[in-house]
N, C-alpha and C positions, 0 to 999 in steps of 0.2 A: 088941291091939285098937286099930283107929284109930278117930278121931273124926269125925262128918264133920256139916257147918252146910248147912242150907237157910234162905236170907238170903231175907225177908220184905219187898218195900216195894211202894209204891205209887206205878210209874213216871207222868211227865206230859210235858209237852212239852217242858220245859226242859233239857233233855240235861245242862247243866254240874251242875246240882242232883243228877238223877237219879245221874251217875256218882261225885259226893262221897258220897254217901246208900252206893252201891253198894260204894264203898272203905272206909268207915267200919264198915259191914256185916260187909266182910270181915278187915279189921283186930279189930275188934272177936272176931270166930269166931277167928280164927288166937290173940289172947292168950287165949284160950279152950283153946286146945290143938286145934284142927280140923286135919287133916291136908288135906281136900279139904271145898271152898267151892262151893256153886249158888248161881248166881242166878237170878234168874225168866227168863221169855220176856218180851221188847219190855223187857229191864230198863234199858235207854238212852234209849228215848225211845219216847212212847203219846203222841201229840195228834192231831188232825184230820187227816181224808183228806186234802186237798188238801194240807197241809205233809210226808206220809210220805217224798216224793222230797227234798225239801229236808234230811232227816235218816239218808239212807240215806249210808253208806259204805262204801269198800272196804275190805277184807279187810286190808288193813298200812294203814291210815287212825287218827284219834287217838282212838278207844273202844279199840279192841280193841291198841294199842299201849301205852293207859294200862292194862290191863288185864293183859297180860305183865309190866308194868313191878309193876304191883301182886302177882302171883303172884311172881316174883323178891323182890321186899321180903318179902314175908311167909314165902317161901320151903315155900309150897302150893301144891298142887294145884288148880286155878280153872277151873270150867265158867260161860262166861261165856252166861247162858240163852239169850239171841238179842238179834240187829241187826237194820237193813234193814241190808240190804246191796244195794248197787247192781251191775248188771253183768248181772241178766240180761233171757233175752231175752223179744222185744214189749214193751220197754219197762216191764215188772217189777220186781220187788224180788225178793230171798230173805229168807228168814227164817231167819237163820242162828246157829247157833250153835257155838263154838269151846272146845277145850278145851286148856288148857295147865298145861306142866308145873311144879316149884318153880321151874327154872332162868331160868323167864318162855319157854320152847319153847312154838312150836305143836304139839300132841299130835296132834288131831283136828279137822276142821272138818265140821260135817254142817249139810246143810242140808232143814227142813223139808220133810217128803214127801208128808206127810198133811195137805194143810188145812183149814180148817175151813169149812167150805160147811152150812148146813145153811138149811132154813125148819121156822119155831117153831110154824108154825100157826097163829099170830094175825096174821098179816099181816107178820110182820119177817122178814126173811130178812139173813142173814150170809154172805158170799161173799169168803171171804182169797183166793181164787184169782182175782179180780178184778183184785186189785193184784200179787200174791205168787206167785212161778212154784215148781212143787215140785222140790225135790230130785229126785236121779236116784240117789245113790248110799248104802247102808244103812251105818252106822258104829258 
């Protein structure tokens, strides 16, 4: 039987925070005995619209490189729940998420497909597809 942690935080804008929060999370689940580690979606960075491009990165960029580096150390399994990720097109994000192996390997990259668009009927409406271009490909 393996064990496996879904890590719990409360991302904000401060990305260095969020990813110490994120490492500590998972350090913590692995002397736990976790074989494989979730973490949340946007669990790098959640702040304001207008700063999302400023915290968007590419795919071998220093999240998700600390994150390899983190699954190697700990020597788990690490679905890192999503990034922006920069790069696509009209000027978009992805909302992406990676999964890697103990060795710190890229396993998988998938990127959001379904987003979340929705109106609440009191007058708010939510539109990820705004900013957030969908995946194309099912993983």
């Amino acid at each position: 039987m393996h064990l496996i942690a879904a890590a719990q935080m409360v991302s904000t804008a401060d990305k260095a925070h969020n990813l110490d929060v994120a490492a500590r999370l998972v350090r913590q689940a692995a002397g736990l005995g976790a074989r494989l580690v979730g973490l949340p979606e946007n669990f790098s960075w959640m702040g304001p619209e207008p700063e999302r491009h400023g915290a968007a990165e590419a795919l071998d960029g220093p999240t998700l490189s600390r994150m390899a580096d983190l699954a190697r150390e700990t020597k788990l399994t690490l679905l890192s729940g999503s990034i922006l990720e920069a790069g696509a097109p009209g000027g978009r994000l992805y909302n992406t998420s990676v999964l890697f192996g103990p060795d710190g390997a890229r396993l998988a990259v998938y990127r959001k497909m379904h987003l979340f668009d929705v109106d609440v009927g009191d007058g708010a409406t939510y539109q990820e597809s705004a900013a957030v271009a969908p995946g194309t490909e099912v993983v």
